[in-house]
Backbone as CSV, one residue per row, in Angstrom:
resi,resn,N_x,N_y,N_z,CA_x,CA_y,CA_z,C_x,C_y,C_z
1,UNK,-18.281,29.625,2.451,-17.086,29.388,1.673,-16.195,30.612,1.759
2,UNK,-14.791,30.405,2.324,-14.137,31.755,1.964,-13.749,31.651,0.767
3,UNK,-13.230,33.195,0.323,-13.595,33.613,-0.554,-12.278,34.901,-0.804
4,UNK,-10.820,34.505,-1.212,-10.161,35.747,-0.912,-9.549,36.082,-2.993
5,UNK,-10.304,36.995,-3.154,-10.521,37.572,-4.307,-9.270,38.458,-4.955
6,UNK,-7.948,38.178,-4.585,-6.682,38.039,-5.231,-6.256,36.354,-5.230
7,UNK,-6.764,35.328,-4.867,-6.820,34.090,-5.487,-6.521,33.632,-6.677
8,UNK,-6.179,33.556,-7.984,-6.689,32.880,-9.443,-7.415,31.692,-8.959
9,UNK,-7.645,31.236,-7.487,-7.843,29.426,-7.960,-8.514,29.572,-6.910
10,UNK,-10.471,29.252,-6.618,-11.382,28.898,-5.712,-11.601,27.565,-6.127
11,UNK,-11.883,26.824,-4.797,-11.869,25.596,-4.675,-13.982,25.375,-4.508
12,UNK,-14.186,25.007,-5.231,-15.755,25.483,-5.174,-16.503,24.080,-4.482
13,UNK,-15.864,22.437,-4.734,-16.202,21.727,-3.695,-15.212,20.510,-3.678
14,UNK,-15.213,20.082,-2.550,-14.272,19.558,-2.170,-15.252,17.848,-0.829
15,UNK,-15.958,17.222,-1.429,-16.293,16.144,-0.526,-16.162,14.883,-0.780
16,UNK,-16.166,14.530,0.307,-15.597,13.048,0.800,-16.931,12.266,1.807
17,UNK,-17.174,10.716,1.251,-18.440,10.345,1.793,-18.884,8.913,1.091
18,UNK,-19.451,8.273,1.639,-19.864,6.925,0.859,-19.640,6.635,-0.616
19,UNK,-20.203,7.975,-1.072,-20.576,7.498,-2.959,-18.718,8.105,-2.937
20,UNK,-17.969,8.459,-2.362,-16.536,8.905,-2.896,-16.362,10.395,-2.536
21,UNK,-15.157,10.632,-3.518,-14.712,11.944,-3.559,-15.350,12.758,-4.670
22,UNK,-15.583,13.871,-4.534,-15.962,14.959,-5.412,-15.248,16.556,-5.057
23,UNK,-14.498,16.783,-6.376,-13.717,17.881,-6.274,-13.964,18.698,-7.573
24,UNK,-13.664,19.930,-7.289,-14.409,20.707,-8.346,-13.468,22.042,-7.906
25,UNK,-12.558,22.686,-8.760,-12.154,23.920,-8.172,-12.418,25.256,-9.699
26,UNK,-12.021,26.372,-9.602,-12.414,27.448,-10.578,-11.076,28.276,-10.678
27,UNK,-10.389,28.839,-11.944,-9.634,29.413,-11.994,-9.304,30.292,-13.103
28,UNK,-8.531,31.669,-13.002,-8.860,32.398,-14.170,-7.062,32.236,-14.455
29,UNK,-7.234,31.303,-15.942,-5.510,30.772,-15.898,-4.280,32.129,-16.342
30,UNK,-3.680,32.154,-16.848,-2.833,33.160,-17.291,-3.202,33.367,-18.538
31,UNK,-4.064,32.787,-19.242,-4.662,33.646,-20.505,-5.608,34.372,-20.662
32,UNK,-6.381,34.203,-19.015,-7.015,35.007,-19.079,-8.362,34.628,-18.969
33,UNK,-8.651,32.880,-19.137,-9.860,32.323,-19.602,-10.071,31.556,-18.116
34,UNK,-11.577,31.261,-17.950,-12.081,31.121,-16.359,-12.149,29.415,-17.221
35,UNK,-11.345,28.444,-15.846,-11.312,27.466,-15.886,-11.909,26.499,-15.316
36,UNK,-12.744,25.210,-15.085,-13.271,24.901,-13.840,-12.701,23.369,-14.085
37,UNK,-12.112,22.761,-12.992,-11.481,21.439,-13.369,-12.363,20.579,-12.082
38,UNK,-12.358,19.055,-12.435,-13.080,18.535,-11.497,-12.588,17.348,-11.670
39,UNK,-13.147,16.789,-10.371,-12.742,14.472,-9.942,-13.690,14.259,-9.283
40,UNK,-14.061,13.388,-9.994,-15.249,12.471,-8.857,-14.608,11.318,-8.818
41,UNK,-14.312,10.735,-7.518,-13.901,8.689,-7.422,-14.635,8.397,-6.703
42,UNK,-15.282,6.984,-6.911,-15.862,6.444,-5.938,-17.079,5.136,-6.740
43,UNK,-17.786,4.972,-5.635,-19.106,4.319,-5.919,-20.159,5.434,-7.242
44,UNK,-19.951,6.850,-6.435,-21.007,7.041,-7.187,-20.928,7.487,-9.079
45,UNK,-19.600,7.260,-9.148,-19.021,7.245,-10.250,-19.485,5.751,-11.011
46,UNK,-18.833,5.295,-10.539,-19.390,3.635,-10.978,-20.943,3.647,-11.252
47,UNK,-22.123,3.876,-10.417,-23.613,4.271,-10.468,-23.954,4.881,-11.700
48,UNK,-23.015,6.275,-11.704,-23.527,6.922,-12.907,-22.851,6.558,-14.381
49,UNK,-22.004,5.849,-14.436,-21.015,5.362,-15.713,-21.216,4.124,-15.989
50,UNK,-21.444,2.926,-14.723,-21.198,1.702,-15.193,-20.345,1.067,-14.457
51,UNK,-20.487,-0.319,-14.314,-19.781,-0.981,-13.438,-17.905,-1.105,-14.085
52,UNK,-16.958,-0.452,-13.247,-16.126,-0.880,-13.395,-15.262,0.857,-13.758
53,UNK,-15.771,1.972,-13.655,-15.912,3.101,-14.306,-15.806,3.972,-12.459
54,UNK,-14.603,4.115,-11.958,-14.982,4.617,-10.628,-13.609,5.970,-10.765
55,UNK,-13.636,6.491,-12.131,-12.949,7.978,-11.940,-13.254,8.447,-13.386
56,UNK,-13.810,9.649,-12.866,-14.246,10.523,-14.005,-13.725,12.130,-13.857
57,UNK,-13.157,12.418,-14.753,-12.230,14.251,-14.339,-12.728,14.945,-15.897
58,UNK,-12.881,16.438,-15.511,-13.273,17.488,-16.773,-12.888,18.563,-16.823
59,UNK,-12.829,19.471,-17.695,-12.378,20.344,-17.215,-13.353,21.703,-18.653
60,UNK,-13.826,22.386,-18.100,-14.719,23.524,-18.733,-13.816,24.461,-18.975
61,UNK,-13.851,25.042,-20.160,-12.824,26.435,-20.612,-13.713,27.656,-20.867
62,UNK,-14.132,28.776,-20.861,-14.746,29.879,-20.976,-13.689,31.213,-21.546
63,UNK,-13.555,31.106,-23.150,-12.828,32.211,-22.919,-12.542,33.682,-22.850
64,UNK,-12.003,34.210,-22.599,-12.087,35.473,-21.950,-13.396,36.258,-22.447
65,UNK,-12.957,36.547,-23.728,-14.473,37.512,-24.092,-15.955,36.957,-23.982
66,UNK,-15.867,35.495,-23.300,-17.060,35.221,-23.327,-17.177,35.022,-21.344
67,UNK,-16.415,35.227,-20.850,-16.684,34.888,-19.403,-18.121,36.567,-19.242
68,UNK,-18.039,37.286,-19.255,-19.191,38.231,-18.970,-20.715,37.202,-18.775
69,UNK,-20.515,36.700,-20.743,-21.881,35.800,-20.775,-22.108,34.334,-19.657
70,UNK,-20.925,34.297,-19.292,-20.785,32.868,-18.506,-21.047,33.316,-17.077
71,UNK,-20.453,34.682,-16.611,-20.939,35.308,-15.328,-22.854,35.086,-15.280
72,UNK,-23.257,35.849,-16.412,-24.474,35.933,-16.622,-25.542,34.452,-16.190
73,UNK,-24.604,33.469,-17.068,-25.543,32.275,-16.731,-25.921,31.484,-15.511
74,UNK,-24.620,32.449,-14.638,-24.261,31.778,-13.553,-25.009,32.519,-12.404
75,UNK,-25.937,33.508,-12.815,-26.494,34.496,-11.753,-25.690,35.771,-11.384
76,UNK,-25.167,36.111,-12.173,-23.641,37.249,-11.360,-24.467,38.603,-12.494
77,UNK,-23.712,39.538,-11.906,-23.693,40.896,-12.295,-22.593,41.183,-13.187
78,UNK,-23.127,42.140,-14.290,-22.071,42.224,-14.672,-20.600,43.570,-13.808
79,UNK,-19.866,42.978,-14.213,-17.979,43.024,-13.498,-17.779,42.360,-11.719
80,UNK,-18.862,41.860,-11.884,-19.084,41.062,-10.593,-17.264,39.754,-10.735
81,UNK,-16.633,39.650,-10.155,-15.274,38.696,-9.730,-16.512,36.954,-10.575
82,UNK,-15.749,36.217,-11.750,-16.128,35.076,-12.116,-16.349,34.184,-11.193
83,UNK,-14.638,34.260,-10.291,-14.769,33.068,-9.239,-15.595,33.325,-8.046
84,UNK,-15.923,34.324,-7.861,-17.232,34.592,-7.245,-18.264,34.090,-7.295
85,UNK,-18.941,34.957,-8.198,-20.186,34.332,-9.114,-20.019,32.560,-9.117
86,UNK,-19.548,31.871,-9.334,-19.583,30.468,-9.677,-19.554,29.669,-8.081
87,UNK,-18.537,30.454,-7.150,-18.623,30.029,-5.609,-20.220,30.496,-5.221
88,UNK,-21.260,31.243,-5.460,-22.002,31.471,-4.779,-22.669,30.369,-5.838
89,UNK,-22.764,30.090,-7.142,-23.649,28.973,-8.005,-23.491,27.493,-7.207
90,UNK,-22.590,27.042,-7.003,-22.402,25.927,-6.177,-22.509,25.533,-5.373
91,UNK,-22.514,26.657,-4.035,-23.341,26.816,-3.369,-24.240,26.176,-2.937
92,UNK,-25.391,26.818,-4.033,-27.140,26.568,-4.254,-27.440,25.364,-5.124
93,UNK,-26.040,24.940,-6.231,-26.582,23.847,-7.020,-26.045,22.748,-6.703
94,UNK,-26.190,21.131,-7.357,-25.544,20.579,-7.219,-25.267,20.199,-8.849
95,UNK,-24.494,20.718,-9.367,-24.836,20.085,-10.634,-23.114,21.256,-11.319
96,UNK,-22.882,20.727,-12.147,-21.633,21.390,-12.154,-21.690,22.626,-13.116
97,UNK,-21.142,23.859,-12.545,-21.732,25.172,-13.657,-21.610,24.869,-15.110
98,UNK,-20.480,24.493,-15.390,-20.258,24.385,-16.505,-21.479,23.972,-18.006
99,UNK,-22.405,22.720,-17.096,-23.540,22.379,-17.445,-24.323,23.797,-17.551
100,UNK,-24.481,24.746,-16.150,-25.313,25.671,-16.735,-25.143,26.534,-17.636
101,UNK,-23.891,27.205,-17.850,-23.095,27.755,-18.689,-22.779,27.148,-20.065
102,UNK,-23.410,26.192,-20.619,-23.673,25.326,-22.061,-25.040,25.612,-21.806
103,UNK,-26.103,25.248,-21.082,-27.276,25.269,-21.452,-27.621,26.487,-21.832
104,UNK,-26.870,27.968,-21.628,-26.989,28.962,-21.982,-26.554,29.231,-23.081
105,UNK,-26.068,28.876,-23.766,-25.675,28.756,-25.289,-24.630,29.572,-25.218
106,UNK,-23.631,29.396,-23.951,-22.483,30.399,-23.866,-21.472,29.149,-24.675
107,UNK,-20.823,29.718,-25.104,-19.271,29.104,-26.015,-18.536,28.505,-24.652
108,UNK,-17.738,27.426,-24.555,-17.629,26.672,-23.508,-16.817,25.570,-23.966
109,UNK,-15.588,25.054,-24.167,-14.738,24.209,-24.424,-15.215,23.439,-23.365
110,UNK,-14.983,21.492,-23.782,-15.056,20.776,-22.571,-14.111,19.744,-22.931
111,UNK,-13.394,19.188,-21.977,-12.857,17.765,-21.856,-12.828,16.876,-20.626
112,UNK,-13.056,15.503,-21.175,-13.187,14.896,-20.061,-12.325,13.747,-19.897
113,UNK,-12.243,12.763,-18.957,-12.072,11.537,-19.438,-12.332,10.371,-18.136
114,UNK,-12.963,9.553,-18.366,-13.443,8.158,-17.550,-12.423,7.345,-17.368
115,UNK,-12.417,6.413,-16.216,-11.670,5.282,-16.148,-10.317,5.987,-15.055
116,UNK,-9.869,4.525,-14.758,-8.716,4.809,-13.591,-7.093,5.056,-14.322
């Protein structure tokens, strides 16, 4: 994955394939807080929601004083670059950080919403 670290905005995945599209990018907005927004369309949306259910989008908020702990959950060092840390998590996972970064009992705004 490149990786150019005056960016605000890594694109962490981006595929296209039977079950649909899956997009997922990371960004540290102008307040300062690391953002991660995402789309899945397709079949495999429908699979995991229900018949009739083929777009699902979210978006994870981390804010500032807590991105350190959110680096942390994510495998990073601390003053290690966020959008870093989260490009190398995705990587290795398939599962969206944000999930790991709640299971860590890091503070973590979420919104989502289903349907076309």
């Amino acid at each position: 994955m490149d990786f150019d670290p005056h960016d605000p905005t890594v694109v962490l995945r981006d595929q296209d394939d039977a079950d649909g599209t899956r997009y997922l990018d990371a960004t540290i907005d102008k307040a300062g807080r690391l953002v991660f927004e995402g789309q899945d369309v397709g079949a495999g949306v429908e699979r995991a929601f229900g018949e009739g259910y083929r777009e699902y989008e979210w978006r994870w908020t981390v804010k500032t004083d807590d991105i350190p702990a959110a680096v942390a959950a994510l495998g990073g060092e601390p003053g290690e670059s966020p959008l870093l840390v989260a490009a190398r998590w995705v990587e290795a996972h398939t599962t969206d950080p944000g999930t790991a970064i709640k299971a860590a009992t890091v503070r973590i705004e979420h919104w989502s919403r289903l349907g076309d």
